[in-house]
C-alpha positions as CSV (number, residue, x, y, z in Angstrom):
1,X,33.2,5.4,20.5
2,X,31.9,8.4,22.2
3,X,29.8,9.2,18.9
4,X,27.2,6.3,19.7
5,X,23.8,6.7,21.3
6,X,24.5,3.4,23.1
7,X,27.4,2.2,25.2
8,X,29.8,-0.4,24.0
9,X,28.3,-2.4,26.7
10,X,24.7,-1.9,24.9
11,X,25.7,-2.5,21.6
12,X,24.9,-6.1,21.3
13,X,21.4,-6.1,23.3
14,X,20.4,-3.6,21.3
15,X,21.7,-4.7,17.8
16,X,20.2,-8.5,18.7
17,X,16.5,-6.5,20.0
18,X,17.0,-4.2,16.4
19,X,17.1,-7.8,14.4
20,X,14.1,-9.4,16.1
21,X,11.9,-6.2,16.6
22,X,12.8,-4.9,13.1
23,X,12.1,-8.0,11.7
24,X,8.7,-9.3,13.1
25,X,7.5,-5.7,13.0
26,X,7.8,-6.0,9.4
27,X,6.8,-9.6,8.8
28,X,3.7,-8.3,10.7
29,X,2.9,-5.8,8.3
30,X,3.6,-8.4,5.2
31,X,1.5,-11.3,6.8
32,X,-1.6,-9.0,7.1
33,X,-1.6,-7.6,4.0
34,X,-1.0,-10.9,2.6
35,X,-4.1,-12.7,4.8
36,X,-6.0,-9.5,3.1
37,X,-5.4,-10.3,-0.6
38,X,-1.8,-8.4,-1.5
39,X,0.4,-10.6,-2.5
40,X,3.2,-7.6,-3.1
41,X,5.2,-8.2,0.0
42,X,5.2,-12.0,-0.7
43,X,6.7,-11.4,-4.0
44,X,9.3,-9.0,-2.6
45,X,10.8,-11.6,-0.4
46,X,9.3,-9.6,2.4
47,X,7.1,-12.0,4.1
48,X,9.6,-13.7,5.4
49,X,11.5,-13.5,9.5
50,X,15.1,-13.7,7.8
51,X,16.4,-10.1,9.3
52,X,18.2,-9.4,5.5
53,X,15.0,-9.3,4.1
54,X,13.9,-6.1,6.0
55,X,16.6,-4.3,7.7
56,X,17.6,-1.2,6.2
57,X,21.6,0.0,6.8
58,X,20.7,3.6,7.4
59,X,18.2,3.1,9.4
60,X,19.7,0.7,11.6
61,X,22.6,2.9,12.2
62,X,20.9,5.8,13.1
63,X,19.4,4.0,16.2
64,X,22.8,3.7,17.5
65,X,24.3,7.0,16.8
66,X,20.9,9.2,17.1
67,X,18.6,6.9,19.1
68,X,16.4,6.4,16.0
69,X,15.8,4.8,12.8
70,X,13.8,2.7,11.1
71,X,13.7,-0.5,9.0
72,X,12.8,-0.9,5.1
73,X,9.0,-0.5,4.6
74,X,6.0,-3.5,3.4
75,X,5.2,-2.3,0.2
76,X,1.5,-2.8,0.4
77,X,-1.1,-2.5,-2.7
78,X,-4.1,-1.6,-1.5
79,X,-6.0,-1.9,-4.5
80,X,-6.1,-5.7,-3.8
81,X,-7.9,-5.4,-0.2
82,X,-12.1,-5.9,-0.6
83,X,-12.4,-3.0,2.2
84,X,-8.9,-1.0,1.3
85,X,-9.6,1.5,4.6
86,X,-10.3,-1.5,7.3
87,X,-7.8,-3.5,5.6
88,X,-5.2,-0.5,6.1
89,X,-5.6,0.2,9.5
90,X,-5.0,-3.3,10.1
91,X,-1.8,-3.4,8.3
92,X,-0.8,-0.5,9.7
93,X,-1.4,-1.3,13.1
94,X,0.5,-4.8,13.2
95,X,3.4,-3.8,13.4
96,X,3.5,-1.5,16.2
97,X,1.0,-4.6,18.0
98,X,3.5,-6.7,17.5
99,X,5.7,-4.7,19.2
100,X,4.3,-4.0,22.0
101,X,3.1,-8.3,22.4
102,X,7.0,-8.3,22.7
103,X,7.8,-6.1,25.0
104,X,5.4,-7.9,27.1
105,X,7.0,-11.4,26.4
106,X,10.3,-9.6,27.2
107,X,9.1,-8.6,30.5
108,X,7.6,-11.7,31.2
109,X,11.1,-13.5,31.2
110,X,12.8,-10.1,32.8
111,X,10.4,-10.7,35.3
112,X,10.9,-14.5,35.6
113,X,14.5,-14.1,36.0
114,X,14.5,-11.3,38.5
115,X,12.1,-12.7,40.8
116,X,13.3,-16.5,40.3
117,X,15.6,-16.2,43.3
118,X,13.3,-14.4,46.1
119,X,14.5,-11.4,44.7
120,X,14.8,-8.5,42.4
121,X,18.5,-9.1,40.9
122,X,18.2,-12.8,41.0
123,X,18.5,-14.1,37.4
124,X,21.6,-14.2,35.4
125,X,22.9,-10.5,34.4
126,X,23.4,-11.1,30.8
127,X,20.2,-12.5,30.3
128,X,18.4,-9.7,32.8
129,X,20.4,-6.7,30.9
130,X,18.7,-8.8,27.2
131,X,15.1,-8.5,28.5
132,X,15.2,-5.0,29.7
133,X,16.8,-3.8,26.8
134,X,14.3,-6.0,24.7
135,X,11.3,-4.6,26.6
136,X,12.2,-0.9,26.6
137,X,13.4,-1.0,22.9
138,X,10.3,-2.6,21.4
139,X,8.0,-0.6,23.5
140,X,9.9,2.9,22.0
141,X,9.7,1.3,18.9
142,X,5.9,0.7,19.3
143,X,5.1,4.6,20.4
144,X,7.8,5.9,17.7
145,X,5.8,4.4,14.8
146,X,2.2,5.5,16.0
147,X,3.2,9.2,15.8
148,X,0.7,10.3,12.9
149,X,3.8,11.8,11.2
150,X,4.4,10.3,7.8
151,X,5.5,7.4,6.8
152,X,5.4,5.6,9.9
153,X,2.0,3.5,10.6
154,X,0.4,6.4,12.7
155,X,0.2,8.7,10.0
156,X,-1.1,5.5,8.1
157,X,-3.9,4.4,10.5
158,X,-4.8,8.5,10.2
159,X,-5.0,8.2,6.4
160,X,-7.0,5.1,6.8
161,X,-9.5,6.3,9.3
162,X,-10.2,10.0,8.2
163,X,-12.7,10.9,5.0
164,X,-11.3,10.9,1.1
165,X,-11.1,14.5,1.1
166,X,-9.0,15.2,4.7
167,X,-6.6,12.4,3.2
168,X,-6.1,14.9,-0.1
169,X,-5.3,17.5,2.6
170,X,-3.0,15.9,4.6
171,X,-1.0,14.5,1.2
172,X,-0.2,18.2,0.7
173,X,2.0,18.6,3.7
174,X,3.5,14.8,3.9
175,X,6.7,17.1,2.6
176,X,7.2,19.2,5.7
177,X,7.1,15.7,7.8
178,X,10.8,15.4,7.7
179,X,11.1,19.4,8.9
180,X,9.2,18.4,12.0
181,X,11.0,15.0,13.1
182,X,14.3,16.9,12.9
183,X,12.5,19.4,15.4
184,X,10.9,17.4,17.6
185,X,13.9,14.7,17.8
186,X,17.4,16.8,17.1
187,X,16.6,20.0,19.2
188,X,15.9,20.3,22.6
189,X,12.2,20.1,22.2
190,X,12.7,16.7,22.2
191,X,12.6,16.8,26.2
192,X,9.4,18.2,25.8
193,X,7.6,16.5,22.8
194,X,8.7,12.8,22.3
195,X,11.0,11.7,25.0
196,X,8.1,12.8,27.8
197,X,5.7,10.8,25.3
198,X,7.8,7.6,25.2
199,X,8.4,8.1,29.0
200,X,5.0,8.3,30.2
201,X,3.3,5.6,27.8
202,X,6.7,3.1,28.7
203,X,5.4,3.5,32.1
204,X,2.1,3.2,31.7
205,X,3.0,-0.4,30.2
206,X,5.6,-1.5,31.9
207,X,3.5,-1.4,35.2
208,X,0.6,-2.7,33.3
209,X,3.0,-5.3,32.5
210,X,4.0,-5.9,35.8
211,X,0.3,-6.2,37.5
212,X,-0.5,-8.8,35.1
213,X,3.1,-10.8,35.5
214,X,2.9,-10.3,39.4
215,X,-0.3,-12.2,39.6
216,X,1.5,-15.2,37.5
217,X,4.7,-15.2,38.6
């Protein structure tokens, strides 16, 4: 099974962080559009924490054999928001929050676990190898979808934030988006765009995350 990004060994961490992750990033993004007025996700089935419901085959795939993908989008109409461009950047930003609040739950019990028995290495393996692969994934899933590269939330939040007429410009070259992913994840300037980017902000967070569980735990 050479062809996989993951080991064997991985697979089912990372398939079981995919389900959750996928899932309450997406239910995020329903549940806020909802509390704002838009009833479309609701109507889709979408606001809803059964994985079915938002995972997306392809998507789901690719993070095992390329080390990315991506789960079916919220349909969101913002036409129902009373402040569309606040209410966006909300939406938008929920799911990548969410995100990140579980990496730091992950870390917490990591943390737990490893520290439980006087030492680092203390708490079951299974359950040690679940949490690190929980933390790391949701955190690269967290910096993946704030690039401002469309359609993930970044680009979103951009579209949200900047004037009417910037947003008309930026609409004209939402087509190249795919061109630059496949250069920036594919070839090797991947080692110098976004795998030192999710590097350095995991980092950041992780001992962020660590400062805060230290004085806890």
């Amino acid at each position: 099974m050479g062809f996989l990004r993951y080991s064997i060994q991985e697979i089912p961490f990372v398939i079981i962080t995919l389900l959750i992750a996928f899932t309450v990033h997406e239910f995020a993004h329903a549940y806020t559009a909802y509390k704002f007025g838009d009833p479309t996700a609701k109507k889709q089935g979408r606001l809803s924490l059964n994985p079915i419901h938002h995972l997306d085959p392809l998507g789901t795939i690719l993070i095992l054999v390329a080390g990315f993908g991506w789960a079916r989008p919220v349909p969101v109409n913002r036409n129902y928001f009373k402040n569309p461009r606040a209410a966006g950047v909300l939406v938008s930003i929920m799911g990548p929050l969410s995100n990140l609040v579980m990496a730091f739950i992950g870390y917490g019990f990591w943390y737990f676990l490893a520290t439980r028995n006087g030492g680092l290495g203390g708490g079951p393996a299974f359950f040690m190898d679940f949490f690190n692969y929980f933390t790391g994934i949701n955190l690269v899933l967290m910096i993946f979808n704030l690039i401002p590269l469309p359609p993930l939330d970044g680009y979103r939040i951009i579209e949200d934030l900047v004037s009417p007429s910037i947003r008309a410009k930026l609409t004209q070259y939402e087509q190249y988006s795919i061109i630059i992913f496949l250069i920036i994840l594919v070839t090797p300037l991947d080692r110098y765009t976004i795998t030192p980017l999710i590097q350095n902000v995991s980092h950041f967070f992780l001992e962020r995350f660590n400062a805060i569980f230290s004085m806890f735990l």
